[in-house]
C-alpha angles and dihedrals in degrees: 000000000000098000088174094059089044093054088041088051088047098054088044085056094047099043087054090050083046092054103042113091084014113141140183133211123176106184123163119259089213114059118199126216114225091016136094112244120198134220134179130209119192117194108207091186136359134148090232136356129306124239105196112196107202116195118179116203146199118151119318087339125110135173107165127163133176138221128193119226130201114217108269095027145092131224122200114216137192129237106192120190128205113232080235091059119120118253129211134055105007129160124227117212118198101190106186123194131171116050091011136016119211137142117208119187122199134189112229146167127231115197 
């Protein structure tokens, strides 16, 4: 028996189930005010397409937006900032429904 093609067979298995229901969200850690500030989310697998929900907040302040993503494919999004808006601490929630769920939270700064 060829140990070495079953363990190759395994570790493809496992890197598809890896990679199903796998996402990717560069967003920038410095938020600027009066700017647009871009963002991209890439969808490895999904059944159908992502809608991703993005909601920045400081206080009793929100700007939030959302973006749908095919599987496969990513989707750049933008992030603009009034010159009123609060700067400091603020959090930025990436909420995802359709062909995967997920919520990612992220500490940022707005300046």
């Amino acid at each position: 028996m060829n140990w070495s093609l079953i363990i190759l067979g395994l570790v493809a298995l496992s890197s598809v189930a890896i990679a199903e229901n796998s996402y990717l969200i560069i967003a920038p850690k410095l938020l600027k005010v009066g700017f647009d500030n871009q963002l991209s989310v890439f969808i490895a697998a999904a059944s159908q397409p992502v809608e991703v929900k993005y909601e920045l907040i400081i206080g009793q302040q929100r700007v939030s937006g959302s973006t749908t993503v095919k599987a496969g494919e990513t989707r750049n999004a933008t992030i603009t900032l009034p010159m009123e808006f609060p700067v400091g601490a603020a959090e930025l929630i990436f909420t995802a429904t359709g062909g995967i769920r997920f919520e990612d939270k992220r500490d940022v700064i707005v300046y």
